[in-house]
C-alpha positions in Angstrom: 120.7 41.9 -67.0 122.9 40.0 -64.7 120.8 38.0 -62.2 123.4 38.4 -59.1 123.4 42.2 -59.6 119.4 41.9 -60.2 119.3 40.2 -56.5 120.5 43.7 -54.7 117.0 44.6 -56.5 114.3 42.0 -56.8 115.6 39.9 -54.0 113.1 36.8 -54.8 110.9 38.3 -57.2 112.0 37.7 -60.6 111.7 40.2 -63.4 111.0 38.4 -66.7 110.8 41.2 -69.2 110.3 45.2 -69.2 113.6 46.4 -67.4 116.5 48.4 -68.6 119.9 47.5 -67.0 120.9 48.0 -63.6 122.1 51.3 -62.5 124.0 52.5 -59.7 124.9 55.9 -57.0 125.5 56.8 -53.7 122.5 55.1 -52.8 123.0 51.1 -54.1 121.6 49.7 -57.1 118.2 50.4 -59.0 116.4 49.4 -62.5 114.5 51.3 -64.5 111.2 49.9 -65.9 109.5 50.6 -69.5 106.2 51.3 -69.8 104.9 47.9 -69.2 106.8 44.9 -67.4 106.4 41.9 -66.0 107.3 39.8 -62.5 107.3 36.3 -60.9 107.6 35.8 -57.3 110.5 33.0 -57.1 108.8 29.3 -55.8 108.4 29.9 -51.8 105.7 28.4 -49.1 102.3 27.5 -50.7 100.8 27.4 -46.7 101.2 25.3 -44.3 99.4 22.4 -43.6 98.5 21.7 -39.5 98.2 18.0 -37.7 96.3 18.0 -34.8 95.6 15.5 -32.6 92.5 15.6 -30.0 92.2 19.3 -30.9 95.8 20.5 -29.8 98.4 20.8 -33.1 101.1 18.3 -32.8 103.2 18.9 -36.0 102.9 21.1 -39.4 104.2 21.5 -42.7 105.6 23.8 -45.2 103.9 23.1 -48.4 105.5 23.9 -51.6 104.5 23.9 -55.2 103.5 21.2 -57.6 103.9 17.6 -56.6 106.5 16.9 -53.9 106.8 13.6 -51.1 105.9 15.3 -47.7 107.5 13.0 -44.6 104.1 13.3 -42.3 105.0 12.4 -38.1 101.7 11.1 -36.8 101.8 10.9 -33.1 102.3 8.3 -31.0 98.9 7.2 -29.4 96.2 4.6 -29.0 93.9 6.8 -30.5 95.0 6.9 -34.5 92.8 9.4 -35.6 94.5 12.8 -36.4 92.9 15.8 -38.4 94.9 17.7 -40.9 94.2 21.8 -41.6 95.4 24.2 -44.5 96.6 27.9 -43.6 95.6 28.7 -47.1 93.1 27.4 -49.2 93.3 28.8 -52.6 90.6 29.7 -55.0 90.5 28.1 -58.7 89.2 30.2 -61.0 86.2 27.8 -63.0 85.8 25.5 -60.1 83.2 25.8 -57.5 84.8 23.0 -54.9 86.9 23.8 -52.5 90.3 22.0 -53.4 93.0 22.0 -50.7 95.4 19.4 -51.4 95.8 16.9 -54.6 97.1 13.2 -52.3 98.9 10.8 -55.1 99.4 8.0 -52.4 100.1 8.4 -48.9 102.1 5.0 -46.9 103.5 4.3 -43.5 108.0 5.2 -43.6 110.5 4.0 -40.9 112.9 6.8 -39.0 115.7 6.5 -41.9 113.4 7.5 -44.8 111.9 10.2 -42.7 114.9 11.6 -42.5 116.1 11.5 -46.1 112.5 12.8 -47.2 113.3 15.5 -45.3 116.5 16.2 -46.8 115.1 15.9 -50.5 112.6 18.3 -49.8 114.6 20.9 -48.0 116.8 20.1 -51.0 114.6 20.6 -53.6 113.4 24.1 -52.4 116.9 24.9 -52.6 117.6 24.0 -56.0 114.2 25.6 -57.6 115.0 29.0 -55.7 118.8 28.6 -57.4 116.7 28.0 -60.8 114.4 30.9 -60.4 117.4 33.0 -59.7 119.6 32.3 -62.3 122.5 31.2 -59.9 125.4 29.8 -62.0 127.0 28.1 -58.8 124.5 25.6 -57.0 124.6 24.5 -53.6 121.8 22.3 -54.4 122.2 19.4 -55.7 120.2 18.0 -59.1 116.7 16.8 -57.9 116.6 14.6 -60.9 119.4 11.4 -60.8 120.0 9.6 -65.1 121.4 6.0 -64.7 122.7 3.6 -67.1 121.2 0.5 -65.3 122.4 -2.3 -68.0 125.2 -2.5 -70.5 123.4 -5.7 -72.1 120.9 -5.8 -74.9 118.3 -9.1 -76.0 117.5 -7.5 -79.1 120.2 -9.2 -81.8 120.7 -7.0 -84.1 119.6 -3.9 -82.3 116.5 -1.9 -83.1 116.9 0.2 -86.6 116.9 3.6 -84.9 119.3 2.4 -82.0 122.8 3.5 -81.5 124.2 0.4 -80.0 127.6 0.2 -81.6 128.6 3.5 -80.9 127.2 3.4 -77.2 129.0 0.3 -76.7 132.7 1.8 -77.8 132.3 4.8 -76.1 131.2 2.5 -72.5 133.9 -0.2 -73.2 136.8 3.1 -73.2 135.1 4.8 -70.6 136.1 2.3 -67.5 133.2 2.7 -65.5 129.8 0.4 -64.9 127.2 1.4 -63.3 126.1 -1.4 -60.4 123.8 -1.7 -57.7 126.6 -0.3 -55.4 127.1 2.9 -57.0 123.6 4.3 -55.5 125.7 4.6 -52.5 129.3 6.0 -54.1 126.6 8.5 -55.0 126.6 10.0 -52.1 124.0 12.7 -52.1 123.6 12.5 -55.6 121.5 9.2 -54.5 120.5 10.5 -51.3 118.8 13.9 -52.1 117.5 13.2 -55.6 113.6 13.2 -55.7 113.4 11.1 -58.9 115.8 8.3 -61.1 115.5 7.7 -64.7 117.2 5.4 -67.0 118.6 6.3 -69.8 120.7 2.9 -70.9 122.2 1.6 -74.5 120.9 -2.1 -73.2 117.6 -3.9 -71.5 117.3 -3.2 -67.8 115.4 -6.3 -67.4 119.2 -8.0 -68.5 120.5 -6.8 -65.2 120.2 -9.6 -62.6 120.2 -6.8 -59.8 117.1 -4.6 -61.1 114.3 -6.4 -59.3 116.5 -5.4 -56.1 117.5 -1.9 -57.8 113.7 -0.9 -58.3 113.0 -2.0 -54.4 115.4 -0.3 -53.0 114.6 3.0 -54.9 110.8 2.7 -53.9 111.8 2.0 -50.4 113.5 4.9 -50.8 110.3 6.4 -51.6 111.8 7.9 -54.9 110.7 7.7 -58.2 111.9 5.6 -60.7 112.0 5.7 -64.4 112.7 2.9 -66.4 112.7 2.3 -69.9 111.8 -1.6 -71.4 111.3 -3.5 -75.0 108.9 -5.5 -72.8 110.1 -8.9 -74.0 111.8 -10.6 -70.2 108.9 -8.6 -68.1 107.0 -11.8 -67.9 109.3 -13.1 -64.9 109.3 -9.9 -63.1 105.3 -8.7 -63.2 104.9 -9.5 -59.3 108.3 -7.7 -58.1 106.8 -4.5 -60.2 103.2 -4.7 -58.6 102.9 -1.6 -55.8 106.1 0.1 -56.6 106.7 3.6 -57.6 108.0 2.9 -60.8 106.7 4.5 -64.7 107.5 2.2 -66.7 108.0 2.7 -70.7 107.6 -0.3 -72.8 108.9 0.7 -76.5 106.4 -0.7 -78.8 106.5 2.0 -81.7 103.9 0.2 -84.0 100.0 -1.2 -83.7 101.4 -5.0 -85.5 103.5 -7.3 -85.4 104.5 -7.1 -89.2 104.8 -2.9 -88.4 107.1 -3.8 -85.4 109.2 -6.7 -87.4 110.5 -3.5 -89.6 112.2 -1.6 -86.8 112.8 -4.8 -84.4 111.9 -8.3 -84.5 109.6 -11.1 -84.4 108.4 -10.5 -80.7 105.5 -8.4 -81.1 102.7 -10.8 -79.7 105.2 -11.2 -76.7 105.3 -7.8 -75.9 102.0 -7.3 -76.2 101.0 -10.6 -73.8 103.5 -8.9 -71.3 101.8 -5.5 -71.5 98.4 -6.8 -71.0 99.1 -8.6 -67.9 100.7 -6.2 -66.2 98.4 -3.6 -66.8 96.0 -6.4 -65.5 97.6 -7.3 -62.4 98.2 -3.7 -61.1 94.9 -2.9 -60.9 94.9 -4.5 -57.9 98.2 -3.2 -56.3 97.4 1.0 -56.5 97.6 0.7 -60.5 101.1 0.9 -60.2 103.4 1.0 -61.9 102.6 3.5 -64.1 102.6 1.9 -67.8 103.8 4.4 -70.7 104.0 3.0 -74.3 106.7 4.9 -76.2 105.4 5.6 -80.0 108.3 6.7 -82.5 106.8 8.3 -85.3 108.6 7.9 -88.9 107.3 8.5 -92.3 106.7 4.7 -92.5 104.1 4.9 -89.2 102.6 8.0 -88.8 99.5 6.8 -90.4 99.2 3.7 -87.8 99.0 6.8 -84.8 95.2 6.1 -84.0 95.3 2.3 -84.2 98.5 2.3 -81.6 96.4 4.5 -79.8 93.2 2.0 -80.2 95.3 -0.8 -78.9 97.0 0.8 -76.1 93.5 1.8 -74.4 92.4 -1.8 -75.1 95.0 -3.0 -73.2 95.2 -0.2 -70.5 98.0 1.5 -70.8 98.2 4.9 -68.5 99.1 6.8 -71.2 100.9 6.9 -75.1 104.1 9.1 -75.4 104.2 10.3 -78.7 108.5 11.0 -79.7 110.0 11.6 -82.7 113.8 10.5 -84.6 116.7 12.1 -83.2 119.0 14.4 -85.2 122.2 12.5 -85.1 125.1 12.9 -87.5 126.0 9.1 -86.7 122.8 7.4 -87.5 121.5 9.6 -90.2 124.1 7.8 -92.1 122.2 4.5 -91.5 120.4 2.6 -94.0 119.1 -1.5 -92.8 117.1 -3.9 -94.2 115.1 -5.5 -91.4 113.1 -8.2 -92.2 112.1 -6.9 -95.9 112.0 -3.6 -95.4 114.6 -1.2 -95.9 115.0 1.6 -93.3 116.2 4.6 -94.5 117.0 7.0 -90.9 117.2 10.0 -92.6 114.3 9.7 -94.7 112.3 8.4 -91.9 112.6 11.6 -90.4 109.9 14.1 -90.1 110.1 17.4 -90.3 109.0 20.2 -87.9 106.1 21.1 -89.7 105.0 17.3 -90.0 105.7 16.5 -86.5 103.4 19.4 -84.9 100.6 18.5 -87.4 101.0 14.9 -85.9 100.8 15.5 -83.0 98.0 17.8 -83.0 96.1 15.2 -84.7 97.1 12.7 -82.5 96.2 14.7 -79.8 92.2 14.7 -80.9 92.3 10.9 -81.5 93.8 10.4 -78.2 90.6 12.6 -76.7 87.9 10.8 -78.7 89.5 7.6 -78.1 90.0 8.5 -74.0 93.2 7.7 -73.7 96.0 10.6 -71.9 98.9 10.9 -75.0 102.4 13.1 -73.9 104.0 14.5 -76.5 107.9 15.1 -76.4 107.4 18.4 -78.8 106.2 19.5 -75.4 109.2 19.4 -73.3 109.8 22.3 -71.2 106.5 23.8 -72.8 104.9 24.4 -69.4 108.2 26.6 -68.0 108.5 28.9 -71.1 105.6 31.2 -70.2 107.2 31.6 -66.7 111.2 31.0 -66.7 113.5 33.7 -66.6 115.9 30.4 -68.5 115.4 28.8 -71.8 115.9 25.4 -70.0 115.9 24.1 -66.4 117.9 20.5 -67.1 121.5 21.6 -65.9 120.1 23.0 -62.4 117.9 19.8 -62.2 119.4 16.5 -63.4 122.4 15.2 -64.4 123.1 12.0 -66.4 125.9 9.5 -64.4 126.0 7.2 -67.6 128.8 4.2 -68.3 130.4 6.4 -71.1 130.1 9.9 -68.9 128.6 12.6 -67.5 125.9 14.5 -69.7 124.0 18.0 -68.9 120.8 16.6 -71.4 119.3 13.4 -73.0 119.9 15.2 -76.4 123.3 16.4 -76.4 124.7 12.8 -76.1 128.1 13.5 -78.8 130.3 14.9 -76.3 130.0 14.6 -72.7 130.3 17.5 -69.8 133.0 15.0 -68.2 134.4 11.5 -69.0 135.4 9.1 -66.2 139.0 9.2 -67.6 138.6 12.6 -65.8 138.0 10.8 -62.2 141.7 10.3 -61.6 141.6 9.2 -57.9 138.5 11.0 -56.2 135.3 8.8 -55.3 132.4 9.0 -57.5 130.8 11.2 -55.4 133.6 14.2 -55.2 134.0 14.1 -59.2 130.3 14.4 -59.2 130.5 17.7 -57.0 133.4 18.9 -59.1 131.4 18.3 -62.4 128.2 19.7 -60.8 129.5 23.0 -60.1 132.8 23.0 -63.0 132.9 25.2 -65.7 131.3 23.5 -68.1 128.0 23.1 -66.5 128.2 26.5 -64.9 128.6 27.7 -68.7 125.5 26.5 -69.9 123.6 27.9 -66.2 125.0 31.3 -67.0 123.5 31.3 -70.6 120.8 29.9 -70.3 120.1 32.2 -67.4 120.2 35.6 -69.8 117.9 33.2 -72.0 120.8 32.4 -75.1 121.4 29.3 -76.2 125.5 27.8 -75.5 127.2 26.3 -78.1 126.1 22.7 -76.4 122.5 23.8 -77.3 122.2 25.6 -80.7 123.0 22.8 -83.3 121.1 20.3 -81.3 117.9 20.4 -83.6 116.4 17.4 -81.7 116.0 19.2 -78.2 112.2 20.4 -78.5 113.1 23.7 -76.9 115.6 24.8 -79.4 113.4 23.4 -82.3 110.7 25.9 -80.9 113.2 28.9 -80.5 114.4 28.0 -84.1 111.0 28.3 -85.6 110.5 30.9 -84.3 
């Protein structure tokens, strides 16, 4: 069914399955149901929540699913002390307590980021009521921001699995760099994103300008995601301390002679790095948040539960647990890296391997208390719910050095190349992109829940390797 004409129906409920087409007469549009059918109200208000001061209510807010950054005006008095009420207090089924809100961290803002917390959230409701609806043309704009933050890499050769040479052509013909600057030739691709993640070819830690890049996102009071081999985070520990920053350190084995095959002689460093930090921010809100990266191959799948060991020893928030990309490029590849020769496409597992993997590593995680994420899982917690296979091209958009990209794992041919930019700022080829045909393609399919061209040979998106076995 088409989801405008649905609209004239459901209005903001969405129908996920049980509906014939829509049908119309004199009177306007109408569906009929089969025997059995199902609905989801579209995300709206989750309550309110009230701030009073001496009794008398001074401000409130709209409260919305999940987790979200609520701008909260205090008033202005010599007397601090404010109470805070819910209009809705919802029951949870198996819990006795009385749970109201879930508070992550809570600091004091300036005017400015009032303001543009204000904007991301009214933004953000925007863009998940375009998701829930199917809508094709956003007026939203993506909540979630992919930079490349560096162009340089300190690991000579590159890691095994890494396409560095590739990445590096396609940047070096693409004519654009990403600097600190650009968060503001962004425009309100910057301004009204909720979170930023890096998705670079090189070390961020390379970049001179990513001590002042991180601060200026947390004072932003954004998220940032960044991803590290951990060998120059030594110098920069104390600028990380407090800020609202996961940070993934690729490690990807449990010893130095395991991490020599896919990297280098810097294992001990790595790990010296790791432990400090994890012991420094202890003392700063534990953040930032610490995630170790673990690729599993066929030549460390057995070394799962002693990465694991380590990683709690050391105090990592949590283990990541990712898997070899299918890529026509580095399939091909076969190194020999200090003794041992890696084979890509032999390191591969399989479907079948990779869920029994990770369902063992799962238990080992739980007996060895330590929280493991599993990237099998992406999109996992939408399926049951989502009228679309896949949220990504209403939510994020990658602004990398060699293009524009809908997902991290279609990365052979880009939605856009900068070549395309001809003489508009960054910002108004970003709107032109955001809402071009391409990406309002792979909305409109995804939306009647088929998979676009740019989705159906891409084994190593998790969603479409469930939908395949399927």
């Amino acid at each position: 069914m088409n989801r405008s004409d649905l609209r004239d129906v459901f209005g903001r409920v969405l129908p996920l399955d049980g509906f014939h087409q829509v049908e119309r007469d004199v009177w306007g549009s109408s569906v009929w149901s089969k025997g059995r059918f199902r609905l989801r109200r579209t995300p709206g208000d989750q309550g309110k929540l009230y701030i009073k001061h001496k009794g008398v209510r001074y401000s409130e807010i709209d409260l919305r699913k999940g987790w979200n950054t609520y701008p909260l005006e205090t008033p202005d008095s010599s007397d601090n002390e404010i109470e805070c009420e819910l209009s809705d207090v919802i029951p949870v089924p198996g819990d006795s307590r009385q749970l109201g809100l879930m508070i992550r961290r809570m600091r004091s803002i300036g005017t400015a980021q009032f303001n543009m917390l204000e904007r991301v959230l009214e933004n953000k409701t925007l863009n998940e009521r375009e998701y829930a609806e199917g809508r094709s043309k956003l007026e939203s704009h993506p909540i979630l921001l992919v930079l490349s933050t560096s162009n340089r890499c300190n690991t000579h050769p590159p890691c095994v699995y890494c396409d560095w040479e590739k990445a590096k052509l396609e940047e070096a013909a693409s004519g654009f760099v990403f600097r600190y600057e650009t968060l503001d030739a962004l425009g309100d691709f910057y301004a009204l994103s909720e979170w930023l993640e890096d998705n670079t070819r090189g070390e961020p830690f390379n970049n001179p300008e990513i001590v002042r890049l991180i601060t200026r996102v947390d004072n932003d009071s954004k998220q940032f995601g960044l991803t590290s081999n951990g060998t120059l985070l030594g110098p920069t520990i104390r600028s990380l301390l407090g800020k609202q920053l996961v940070l993934s350190v690729s490690v990807d084995s449990a010893s130095a002679e395991g991490y020599a095959r896919y990297r280098d002689h810097r294992f001990d460093l790595v790990i010296r790095n790791l432990r400090e930090l994890c012991a420094a921010k202890k003392d700063h809100g534990d953040l930032p948040v610490v995630i170790v990266p673990f690729i599993a191959m066929r030549s460390n799948h057995t070394q799962v539960s002693p990465f694991l060991k380590l990683m709690k020893k050391i105090g990592v928030n949590c283990v990541k647990l990712r898997y070899l990309y299918f890529d026509p490029f580095l399939q091909k590849r076969t190194i020999l890296r200090n003794g041992f020769l890696f084979d890509y496409d032999s390191e591969m597992l399989r479907s079948k391997e990779l869920k029994d993997l990770t369902q063992d590593a799962r238990l080992k995680a739980g007996e060895i208390g330590i929280d493991l994420l599993a990237e099998e899982d992406l999109g996992s917690e939408e399926e049951p719910l989502a009228g679309s296979l896949c949220s990504h091209p209403w939510k994020l958009i990658h602004v990398l050095n060699r293009g524009i990209f809908a997902c991290c794992y279609g990365m052979d041919t880009p939605i856009a190349s900068w070549q395309d930019r001809g003489n508009r700022t960054v910002e108004e080829f970003l709107e032109d992109v955001w809402n071009g045909d391409r990406y309002m393609h792979l909305r409109a399919k995804l939306s009647k829940r088929e998979f676009p061209g740019h989705c159906k040979q891409n084994m190593s998106c998790p969603i479409v390797r469930r939908h395949s076995d399927r």
